[in-house]
Backbone bond lengths (Angstrom), bond angles and torsions (degrees), N, CA, C in turn:
res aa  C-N    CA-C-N  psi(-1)  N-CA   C-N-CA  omega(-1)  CA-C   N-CA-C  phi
1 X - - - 1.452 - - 1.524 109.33 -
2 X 1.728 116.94 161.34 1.434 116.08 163.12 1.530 133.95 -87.85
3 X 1.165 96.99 150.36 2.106 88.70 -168.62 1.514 96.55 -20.83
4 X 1.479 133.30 -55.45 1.260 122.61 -137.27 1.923 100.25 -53.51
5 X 2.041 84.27 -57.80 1.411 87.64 -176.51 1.600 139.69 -45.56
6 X 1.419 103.17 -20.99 1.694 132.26 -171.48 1.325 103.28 -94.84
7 X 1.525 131.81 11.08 1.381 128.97 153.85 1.403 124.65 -106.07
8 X 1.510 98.54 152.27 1.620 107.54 -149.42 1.757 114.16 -86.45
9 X 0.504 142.60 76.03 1.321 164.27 118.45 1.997 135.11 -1.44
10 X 1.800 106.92 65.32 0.960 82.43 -145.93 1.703 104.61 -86.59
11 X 1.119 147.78 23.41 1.268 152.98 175.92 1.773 95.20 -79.24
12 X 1.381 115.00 -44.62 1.628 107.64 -166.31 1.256 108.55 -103.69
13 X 1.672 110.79 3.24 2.066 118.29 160.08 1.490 112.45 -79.63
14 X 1.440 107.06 -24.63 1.230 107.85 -170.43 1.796 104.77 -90.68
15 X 1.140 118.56 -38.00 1.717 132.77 175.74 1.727 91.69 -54.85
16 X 1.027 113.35 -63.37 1.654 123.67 -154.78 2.270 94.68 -62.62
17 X 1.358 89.87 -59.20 1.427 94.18 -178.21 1.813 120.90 -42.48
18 X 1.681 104.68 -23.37 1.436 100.99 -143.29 1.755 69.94 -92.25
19 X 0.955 136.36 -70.35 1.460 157.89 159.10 1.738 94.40 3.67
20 X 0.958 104.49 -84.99 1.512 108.78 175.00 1.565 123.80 -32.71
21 X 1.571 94.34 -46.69 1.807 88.40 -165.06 2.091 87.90 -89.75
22 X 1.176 123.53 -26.67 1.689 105.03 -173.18 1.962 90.30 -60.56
23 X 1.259 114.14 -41.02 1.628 108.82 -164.15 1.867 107.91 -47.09
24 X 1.594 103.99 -56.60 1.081 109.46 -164.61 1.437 110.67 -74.00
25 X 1.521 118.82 -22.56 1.721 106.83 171.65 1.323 112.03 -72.33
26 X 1.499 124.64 -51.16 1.241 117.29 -156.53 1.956 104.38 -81.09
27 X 1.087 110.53 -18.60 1.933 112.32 177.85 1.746 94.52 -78.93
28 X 0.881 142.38 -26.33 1.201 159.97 -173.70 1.501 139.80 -77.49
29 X 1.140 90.52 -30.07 1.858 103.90 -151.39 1.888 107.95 -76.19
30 X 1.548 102.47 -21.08 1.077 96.37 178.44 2.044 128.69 -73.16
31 X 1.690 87.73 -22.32 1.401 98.14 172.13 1.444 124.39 -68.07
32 X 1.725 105.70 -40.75 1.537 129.01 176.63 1.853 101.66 -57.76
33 X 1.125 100.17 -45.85 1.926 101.53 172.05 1.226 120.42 -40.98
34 X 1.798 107.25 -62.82 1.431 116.87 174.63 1.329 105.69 -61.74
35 X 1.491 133.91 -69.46 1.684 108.08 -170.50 1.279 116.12 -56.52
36 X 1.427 135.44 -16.29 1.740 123.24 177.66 1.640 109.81 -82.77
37 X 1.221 117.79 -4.35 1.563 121.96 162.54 1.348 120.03 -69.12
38 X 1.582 96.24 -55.71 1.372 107.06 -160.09 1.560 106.19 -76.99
39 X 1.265 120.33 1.52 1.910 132.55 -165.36 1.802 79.51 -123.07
40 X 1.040 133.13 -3.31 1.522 105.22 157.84 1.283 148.10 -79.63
41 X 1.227 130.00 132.97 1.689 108.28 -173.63 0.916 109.82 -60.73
42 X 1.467 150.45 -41.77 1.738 136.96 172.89 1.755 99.52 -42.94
43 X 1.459 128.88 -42.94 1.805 112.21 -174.19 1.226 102.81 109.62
44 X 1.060 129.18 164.93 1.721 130.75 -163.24 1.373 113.66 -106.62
45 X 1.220 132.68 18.43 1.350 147.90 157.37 1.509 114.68 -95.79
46 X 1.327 119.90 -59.22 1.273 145.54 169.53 1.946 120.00 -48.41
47 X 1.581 96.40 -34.47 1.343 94.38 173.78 1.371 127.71 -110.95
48 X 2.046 94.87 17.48 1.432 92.47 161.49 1.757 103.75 139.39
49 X 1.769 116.43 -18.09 1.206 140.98 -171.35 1.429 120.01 34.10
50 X 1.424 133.12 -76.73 1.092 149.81 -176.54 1.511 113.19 -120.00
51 X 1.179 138.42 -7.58 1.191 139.90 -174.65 1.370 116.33 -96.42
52 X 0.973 120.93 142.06 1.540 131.16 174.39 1.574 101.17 51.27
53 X 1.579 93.42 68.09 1.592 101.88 178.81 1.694 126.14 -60.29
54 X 1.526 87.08 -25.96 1.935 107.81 -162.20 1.757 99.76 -101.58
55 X 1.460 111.81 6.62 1.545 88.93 166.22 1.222 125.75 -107.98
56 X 1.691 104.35 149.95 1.258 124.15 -145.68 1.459 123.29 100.50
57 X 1.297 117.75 -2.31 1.418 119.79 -170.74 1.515 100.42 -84.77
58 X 1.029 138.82 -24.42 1.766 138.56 -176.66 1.742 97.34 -65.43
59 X 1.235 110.10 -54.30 1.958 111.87 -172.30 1.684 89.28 -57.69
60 X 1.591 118.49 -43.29 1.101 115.83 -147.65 1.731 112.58 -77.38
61 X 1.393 104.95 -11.98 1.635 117.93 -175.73 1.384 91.92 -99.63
62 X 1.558 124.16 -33.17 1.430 97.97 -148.63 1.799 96.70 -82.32
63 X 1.519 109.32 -27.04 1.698 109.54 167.49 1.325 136.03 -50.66
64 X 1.228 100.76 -33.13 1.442 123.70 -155.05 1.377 115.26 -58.25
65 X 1.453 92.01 -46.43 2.018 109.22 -174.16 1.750 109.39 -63.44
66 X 1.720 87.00 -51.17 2.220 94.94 178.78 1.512 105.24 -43.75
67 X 1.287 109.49 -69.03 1.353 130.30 -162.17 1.292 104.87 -37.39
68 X 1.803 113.32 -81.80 1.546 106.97 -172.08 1.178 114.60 -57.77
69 X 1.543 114.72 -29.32 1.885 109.24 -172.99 1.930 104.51 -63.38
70 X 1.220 106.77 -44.74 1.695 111.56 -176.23 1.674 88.36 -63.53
71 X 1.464 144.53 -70.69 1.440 140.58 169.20 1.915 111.42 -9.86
72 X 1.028 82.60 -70.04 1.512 90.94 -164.49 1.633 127.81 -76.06
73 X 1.603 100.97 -10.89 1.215 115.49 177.53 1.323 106.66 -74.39
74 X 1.906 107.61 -47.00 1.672 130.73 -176.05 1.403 99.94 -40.45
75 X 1.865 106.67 -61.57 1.224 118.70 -148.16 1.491 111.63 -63.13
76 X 1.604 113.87 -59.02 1.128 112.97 175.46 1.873 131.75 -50.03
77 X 1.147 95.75 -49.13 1.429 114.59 153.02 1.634 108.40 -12.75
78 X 1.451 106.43 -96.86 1.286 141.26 -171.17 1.692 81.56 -32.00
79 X 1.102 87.40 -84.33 2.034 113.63 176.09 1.721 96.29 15.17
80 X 1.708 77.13 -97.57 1.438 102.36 -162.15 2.159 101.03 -61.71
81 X 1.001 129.68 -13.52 1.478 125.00 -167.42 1.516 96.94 -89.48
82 X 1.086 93.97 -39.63 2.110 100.15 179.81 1.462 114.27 -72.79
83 X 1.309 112.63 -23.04 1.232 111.76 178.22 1.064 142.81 -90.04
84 X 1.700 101.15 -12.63 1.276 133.43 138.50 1.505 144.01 -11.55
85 X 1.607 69.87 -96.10 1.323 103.36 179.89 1.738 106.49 -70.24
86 X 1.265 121.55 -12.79 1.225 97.92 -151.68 1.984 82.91 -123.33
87 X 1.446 121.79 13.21 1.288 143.66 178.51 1.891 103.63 53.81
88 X 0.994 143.05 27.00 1.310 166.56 -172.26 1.455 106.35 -67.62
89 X 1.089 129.82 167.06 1.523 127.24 141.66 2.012 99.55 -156.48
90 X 1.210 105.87 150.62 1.384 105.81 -176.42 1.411 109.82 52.21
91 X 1.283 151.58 23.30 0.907 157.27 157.26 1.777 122.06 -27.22
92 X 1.432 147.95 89.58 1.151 142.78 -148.68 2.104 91.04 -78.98
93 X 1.189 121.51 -16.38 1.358 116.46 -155.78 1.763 92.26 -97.11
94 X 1.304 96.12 -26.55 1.869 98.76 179.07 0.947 104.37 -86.00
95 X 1.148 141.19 -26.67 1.910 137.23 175.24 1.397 96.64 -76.91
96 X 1.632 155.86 -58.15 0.854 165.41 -174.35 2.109 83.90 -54.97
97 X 1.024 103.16 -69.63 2.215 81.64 -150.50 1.893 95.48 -76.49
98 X 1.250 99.68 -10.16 2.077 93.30 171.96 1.473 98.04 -71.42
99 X 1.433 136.08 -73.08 1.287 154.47 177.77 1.359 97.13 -24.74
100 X 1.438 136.53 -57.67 1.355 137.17 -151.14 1.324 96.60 -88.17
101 X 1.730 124.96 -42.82 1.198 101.69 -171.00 1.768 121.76 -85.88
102 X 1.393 97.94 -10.78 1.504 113.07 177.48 1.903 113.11 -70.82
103 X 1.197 91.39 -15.55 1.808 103.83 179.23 1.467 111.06 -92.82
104 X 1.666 118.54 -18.02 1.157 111.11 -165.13 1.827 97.79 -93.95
105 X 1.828 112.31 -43.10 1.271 107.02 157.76 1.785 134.09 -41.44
106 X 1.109 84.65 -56.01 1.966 101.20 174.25 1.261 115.51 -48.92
107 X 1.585 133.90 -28.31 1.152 147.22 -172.90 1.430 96.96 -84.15
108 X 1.159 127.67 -30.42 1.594 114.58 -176.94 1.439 121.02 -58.06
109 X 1.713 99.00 -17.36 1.480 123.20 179.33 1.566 99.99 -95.52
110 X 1.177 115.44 -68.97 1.532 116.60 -174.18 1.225 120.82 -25.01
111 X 1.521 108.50 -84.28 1.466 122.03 171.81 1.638 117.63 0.58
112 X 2.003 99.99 -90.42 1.161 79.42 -176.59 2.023 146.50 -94.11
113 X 1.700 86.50 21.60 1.313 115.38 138.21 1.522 136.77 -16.40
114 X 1.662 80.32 -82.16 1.688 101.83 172.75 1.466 117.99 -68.48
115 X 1.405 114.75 -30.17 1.169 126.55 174.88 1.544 124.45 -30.73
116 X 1.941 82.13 -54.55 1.651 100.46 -168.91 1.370 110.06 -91.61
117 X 1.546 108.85 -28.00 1.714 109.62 173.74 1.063 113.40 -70.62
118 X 1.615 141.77 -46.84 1.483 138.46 161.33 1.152 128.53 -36.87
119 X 1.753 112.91 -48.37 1.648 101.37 -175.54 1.596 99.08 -85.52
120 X 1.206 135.05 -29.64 1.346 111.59 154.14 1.121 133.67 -19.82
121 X 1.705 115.97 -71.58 1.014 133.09 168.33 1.494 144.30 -51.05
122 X 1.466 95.75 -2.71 1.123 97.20 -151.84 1.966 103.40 -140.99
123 X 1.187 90.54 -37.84 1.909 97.90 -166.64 1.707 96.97 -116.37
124 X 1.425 96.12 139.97 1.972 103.84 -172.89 1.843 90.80 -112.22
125 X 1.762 93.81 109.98 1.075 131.58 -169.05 1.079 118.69 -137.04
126 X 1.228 141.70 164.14 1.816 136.34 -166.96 1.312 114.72 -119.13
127 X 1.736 111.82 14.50 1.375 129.33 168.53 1.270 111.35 -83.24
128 X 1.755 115.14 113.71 1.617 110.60 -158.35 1.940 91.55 -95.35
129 X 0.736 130.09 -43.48 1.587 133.64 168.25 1.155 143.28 -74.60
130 X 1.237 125.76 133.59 1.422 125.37 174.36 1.533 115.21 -54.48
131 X 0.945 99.13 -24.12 2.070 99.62 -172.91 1.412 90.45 -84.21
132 X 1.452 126.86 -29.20 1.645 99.41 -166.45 1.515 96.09 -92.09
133 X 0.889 136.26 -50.50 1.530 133.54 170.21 1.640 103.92 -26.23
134 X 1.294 105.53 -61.29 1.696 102.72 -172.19 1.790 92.76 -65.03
135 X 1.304 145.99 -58.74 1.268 126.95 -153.69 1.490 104.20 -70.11
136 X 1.095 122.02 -43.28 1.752 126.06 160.64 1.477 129.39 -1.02
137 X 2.202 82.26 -71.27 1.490 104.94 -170.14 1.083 95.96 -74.47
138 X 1.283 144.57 -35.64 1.627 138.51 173.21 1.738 121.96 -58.84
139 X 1.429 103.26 -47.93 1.543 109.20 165.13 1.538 125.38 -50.65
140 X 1.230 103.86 -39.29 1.162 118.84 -176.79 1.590 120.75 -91.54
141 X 1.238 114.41 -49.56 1.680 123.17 -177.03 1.620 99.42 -111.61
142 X 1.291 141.21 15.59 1.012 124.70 169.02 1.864 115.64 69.61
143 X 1.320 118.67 155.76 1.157 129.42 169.54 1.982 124.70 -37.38
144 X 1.353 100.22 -56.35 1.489 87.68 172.78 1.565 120.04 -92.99
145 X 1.347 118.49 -3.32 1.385 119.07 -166.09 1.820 92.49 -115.89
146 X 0.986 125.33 -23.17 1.433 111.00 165.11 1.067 108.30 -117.16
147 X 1.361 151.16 -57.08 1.648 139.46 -146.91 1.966 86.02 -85.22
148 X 1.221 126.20 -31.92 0.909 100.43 -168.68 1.821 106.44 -134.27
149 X 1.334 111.62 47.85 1.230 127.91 168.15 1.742 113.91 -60.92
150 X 1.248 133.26 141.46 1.252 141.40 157.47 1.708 93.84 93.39
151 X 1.751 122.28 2.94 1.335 96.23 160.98 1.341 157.43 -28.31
152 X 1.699 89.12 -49.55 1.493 108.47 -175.78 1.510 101.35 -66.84
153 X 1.503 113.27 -46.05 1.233 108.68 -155.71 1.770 99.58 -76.46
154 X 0.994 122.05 -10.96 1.603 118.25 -174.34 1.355 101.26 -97.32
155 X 1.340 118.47 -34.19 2.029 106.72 164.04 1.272 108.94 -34.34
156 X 1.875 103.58 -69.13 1.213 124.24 -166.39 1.458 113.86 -22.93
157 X 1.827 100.78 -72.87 1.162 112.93 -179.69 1.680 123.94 -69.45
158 X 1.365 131.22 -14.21 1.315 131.58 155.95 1.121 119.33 -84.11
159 X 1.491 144.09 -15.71 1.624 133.58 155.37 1.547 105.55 -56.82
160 X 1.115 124.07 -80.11 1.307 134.66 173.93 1.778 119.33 -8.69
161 X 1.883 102.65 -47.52 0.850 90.57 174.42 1.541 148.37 -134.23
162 X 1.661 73.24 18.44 1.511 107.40 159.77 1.830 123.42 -67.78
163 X 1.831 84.77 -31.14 1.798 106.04 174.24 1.698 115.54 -71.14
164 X 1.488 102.43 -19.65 1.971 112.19 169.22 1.479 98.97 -76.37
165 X 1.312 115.62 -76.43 1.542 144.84 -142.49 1.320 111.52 -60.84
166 X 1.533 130.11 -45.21 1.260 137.90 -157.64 1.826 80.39 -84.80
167 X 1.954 122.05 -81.97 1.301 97.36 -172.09 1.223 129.01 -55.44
168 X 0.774 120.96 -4.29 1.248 98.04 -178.00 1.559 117.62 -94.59
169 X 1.483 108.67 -6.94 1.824 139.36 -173.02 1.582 93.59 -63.04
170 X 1.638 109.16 -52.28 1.313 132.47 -129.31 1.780 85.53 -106.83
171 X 1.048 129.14 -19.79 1.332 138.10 -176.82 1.625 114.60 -99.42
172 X 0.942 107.47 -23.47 1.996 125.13 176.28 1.546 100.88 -92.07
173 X 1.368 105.85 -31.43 1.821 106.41 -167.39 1.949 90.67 -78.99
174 X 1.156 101.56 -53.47 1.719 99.47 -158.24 1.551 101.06 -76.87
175 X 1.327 127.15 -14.35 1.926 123.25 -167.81 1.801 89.46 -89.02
176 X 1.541 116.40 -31.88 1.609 122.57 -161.83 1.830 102.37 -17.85
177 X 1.436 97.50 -75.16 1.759 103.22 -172.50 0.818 86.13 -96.16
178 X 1.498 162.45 94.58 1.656 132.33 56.12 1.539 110.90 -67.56
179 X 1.097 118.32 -41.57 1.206 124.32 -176.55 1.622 120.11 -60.99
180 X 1.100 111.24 -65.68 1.721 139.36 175.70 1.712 116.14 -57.94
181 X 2.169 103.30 -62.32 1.535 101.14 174.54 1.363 88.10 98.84
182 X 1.278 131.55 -14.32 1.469 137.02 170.09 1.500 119.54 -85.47
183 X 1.237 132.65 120.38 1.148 134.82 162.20 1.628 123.28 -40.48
184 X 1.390 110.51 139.05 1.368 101.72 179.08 1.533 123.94 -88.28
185 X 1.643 112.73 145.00 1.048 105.56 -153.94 2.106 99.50 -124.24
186 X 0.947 116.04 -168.81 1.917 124.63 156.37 1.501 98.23 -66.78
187 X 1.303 120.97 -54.76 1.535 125.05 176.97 1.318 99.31 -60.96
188 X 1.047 139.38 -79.07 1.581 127.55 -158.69 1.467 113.25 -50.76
189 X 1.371 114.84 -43.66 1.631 129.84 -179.14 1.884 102.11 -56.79
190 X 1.236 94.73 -49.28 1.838 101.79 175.96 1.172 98.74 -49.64
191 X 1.633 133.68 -55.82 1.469 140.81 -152.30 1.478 108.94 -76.13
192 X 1.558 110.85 -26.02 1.460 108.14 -177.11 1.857 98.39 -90.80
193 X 1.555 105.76 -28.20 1.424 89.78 178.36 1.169 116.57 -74.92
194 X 1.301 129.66 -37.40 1.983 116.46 162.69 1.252 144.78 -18.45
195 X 1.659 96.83 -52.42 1.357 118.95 173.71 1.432 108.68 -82.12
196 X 1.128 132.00 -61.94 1.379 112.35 175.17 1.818 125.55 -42.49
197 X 1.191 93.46 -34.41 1.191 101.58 164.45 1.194 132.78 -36.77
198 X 1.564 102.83 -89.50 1.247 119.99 161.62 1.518 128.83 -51.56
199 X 1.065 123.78 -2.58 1.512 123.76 154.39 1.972 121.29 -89.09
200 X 1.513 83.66 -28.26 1.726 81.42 169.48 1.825 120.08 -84.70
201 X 1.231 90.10 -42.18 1.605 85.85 168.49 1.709 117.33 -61.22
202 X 1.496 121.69 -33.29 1.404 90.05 172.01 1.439 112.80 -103.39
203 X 1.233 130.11 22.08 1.554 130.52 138.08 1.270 107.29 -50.04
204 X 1.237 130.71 -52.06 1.915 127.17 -146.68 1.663 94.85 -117.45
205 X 0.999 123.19 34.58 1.718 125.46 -170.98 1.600 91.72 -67.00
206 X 1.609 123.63 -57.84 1.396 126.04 -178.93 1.488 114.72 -44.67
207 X 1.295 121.59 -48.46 1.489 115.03 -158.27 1.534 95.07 -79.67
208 X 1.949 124.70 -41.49 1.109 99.14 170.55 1.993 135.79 -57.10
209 X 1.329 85.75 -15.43 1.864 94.11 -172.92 1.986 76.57 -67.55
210 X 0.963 127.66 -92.94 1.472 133.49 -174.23 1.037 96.81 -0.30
211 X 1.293 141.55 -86.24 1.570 137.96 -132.82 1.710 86.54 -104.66
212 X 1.195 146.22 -13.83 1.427 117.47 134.97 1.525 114.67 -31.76
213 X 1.169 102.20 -80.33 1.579 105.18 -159.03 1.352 115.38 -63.04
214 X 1.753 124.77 -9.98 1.370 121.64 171.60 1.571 116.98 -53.41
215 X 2.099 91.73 -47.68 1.509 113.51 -151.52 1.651 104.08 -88.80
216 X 1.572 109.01 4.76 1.426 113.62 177.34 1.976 112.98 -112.88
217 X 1.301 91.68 -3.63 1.245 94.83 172.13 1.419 133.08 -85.91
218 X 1.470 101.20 152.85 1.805 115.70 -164.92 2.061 112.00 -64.30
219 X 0.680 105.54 147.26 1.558 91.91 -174.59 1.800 100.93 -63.47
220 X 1.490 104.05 145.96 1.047 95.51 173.84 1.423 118.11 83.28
221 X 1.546 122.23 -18.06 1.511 115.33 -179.85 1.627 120.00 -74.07
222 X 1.128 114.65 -168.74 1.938 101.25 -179.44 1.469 94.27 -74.96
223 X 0.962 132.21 -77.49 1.917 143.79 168.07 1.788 88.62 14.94
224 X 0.845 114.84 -53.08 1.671 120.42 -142.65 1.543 106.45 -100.02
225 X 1.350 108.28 -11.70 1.616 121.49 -168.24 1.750 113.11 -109.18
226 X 1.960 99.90 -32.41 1.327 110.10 -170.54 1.722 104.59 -88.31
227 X 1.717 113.77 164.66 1.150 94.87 173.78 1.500 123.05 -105.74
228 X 0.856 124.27 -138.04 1.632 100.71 -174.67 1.321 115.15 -107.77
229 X 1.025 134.22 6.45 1.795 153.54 163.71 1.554 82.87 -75.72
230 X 1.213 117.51 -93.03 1.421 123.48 173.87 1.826 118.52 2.33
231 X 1.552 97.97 -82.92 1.059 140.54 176.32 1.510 108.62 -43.48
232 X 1.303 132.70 -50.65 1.837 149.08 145.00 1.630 90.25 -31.24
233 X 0.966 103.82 -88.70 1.799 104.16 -168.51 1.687 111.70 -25.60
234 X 1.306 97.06 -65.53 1.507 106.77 -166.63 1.531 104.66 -42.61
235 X 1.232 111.81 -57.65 1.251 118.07 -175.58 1.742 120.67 -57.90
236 X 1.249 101.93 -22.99 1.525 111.25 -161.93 1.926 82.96 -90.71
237 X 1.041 124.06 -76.26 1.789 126.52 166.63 1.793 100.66 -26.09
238 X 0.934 127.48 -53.41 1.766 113.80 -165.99 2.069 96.26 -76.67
239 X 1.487 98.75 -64.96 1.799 87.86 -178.46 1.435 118.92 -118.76
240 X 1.321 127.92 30.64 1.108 116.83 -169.50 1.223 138.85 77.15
241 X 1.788 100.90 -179.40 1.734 96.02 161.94 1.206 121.55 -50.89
242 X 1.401 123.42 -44.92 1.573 138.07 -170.57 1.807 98.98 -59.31
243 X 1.711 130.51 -33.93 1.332 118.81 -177.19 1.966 98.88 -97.27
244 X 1.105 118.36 20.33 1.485 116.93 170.29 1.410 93.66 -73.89
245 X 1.978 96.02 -60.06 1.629 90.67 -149.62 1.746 107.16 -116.88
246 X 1.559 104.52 44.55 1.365 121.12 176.15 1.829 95.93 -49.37
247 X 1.511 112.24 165.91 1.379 113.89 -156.92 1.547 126.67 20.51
248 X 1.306 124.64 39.33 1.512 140.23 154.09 1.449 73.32 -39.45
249 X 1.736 133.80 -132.06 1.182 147.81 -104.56 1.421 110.71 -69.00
250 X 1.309 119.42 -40.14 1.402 115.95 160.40 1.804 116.45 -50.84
251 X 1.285 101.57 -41.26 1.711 93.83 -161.82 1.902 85.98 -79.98
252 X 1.007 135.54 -26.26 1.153 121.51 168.84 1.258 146.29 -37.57
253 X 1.754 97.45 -77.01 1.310 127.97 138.62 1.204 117.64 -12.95
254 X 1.666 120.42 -76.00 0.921 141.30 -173.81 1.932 126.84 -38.03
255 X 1.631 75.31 -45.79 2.072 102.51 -168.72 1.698 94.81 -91.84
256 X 1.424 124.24 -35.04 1.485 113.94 171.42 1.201 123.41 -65.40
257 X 1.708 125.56 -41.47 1.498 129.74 171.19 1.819 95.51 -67.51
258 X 0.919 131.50 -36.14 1.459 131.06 -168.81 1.225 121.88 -78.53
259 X 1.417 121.06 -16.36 1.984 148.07 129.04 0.982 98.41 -31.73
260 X 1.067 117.46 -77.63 1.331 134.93 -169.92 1.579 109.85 -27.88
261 X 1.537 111.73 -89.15 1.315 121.37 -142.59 1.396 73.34 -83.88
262 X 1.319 151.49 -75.76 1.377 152.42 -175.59 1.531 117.49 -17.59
263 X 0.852 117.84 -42.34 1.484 121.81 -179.38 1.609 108.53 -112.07
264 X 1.234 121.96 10.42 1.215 136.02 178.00 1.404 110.53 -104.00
265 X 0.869 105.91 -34.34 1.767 118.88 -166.65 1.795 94.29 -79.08
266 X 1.331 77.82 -59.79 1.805 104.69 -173.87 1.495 95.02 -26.96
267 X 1.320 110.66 -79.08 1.512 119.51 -161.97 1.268 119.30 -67.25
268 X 1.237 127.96 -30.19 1.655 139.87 152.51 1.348 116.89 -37.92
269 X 1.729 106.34 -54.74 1.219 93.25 176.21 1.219 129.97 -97.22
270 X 1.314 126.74 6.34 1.699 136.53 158.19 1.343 97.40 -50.97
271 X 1.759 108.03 -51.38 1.528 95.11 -164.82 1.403 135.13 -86.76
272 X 1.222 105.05 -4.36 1.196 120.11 151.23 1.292 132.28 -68.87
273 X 1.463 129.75 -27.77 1.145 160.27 -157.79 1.586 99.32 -83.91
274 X 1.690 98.42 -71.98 1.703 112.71 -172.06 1.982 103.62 -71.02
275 X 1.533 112.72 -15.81 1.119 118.14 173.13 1.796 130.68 -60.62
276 X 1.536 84.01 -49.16 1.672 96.10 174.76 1.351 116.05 -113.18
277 X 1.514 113.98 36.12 1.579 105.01 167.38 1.540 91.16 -134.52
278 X 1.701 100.76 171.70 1.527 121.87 -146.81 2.055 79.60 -85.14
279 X 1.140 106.42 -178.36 1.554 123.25 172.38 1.268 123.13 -55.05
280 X 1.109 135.89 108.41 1.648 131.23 -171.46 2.026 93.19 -111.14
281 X 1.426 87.80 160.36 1.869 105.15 162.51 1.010 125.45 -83.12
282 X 1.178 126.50 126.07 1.947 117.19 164.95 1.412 105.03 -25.40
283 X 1.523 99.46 141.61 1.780 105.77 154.94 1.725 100.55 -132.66
């Protein structure tokens, strides 16, 4: 890209971000269904198999836009302020602590997000809405133990692999044409976000099975009491390696097409964005 495009901009990080993440939930959501079945302790028959593929998708659109736009605003931010200050460029240690801290904000949204899109998705219950499920889990378990249950375990598992995904995002995007001789494109940026993708999601397949089964658990069950070291074991003693990384190919699948359009969209529409508007200042 040209300086113009490579300045940070957070009015058109936040437009581009929101754009990106509605694309990738709602083109998506049916794959995210199947791996949150198959990572349930009820089993992927039991929690519903093939039926009612699209529920949960309303919590799951209406999050989607906050989340990456608050993500991507963090990230770039951080980005360009760390890189600064710290005279850097491409830096793998500044994509790693922007990425981490932009995931830990974004989660304030996520969480109970997932909350409401999972047990949708996942548990056959007579709660027809995401809002009543979420006011429920709050009535009932309170603020940190229901609205915002499986935090820890979803940090866990989004530092980790935000700490793969971003360098290596940011390392495929900038080598593209030295390597290739091809100019970089929304398509190429999509192509480097796939693969990073898909190598971080099946690095962290375990921690997501974990905070499945936290955010699907009954109040009060062991799931909900143990911690997630703990919680690894149990699972590894009942099915094995094979129940570590139960929905591997879906969550794969899933996170490589979701590179894709996510970081595809993303960059399309920055550049469109910084394309047809007049000159703005760094912020």
């Amino acid at each position: 890209m040209d300086k113009k495009s490579s300045e940070y901009n957070s009015l058109h990080t936040l437009m581009a971000g929101g754009v990106a993440g509605i694309v990738v939930d709602i083109a998506l959501f049916p794959i995210d269904t199947v791996k949150t079945r198959l990572q349930s302790e009820l089993g992927f028959w039991r929690s519903g198999g093939f039926r009612g593929i699209y529920k949960g998708l309303a919590p799951a659109a209406a999050g989607s836009a906050p989340t990456a736009a608050l993500f991507f605003c963090t990230y770039e931010g951080l980005k360009s302020n760390l890189s600064r200050i710290t005279s850097t460029h491409n830096s793998p240690y500044v994509h790693m602590l922007s990425a981490s801290t932009a995931e830990v904000l974004a989660c304030l949204i996520r969480v109970p997000v997932e909350i409401a899109k999972q047990r949708r998705q996942a548990l056959s219950n007579k709660q027809n809405s995401a809002l009543l499920i979420l006011w429920n889990a709050y009535k009932k378990e309170g603020l940190r133990k229901g609205l915002y249950r499986g935090f820890g375990s979803t940090i866990t598992r989004e530092i980790p692999f935000s700490l793969i995904q971003f360098p290596l995002w940011e390392y495929f995007k900038s080598n593209w044409t030295n390597c290739t001789g091809l100019a970089s494109t929304p398509f190429t940026v999509a192509l480097c976000g796939a693969l990073a993708g898909g190598i971080a999601a099946a690095i962290t397949t375990p921690l997501d099975v974990v905070k499945t089964r936290i955010m699907l658990a009954e109040q009060g069950s062991a799931a909900v009491k143990l911690n997630i070291l703990r919680l690894l074991r149990n699972i590894h003693r009942e099915r094995g390696i094979s129940g570590l990384f139960a929905g591997i190919v879906p969550r794969v699948l899933w996170i490589t097409l979701g590179g894709a359009f996510f970081f595809g969209f993303y960059d399309l529409t920055t550049r469109v964005l910084d394309t047809n508007s007049p000159p703005h200042n760094n912020i």
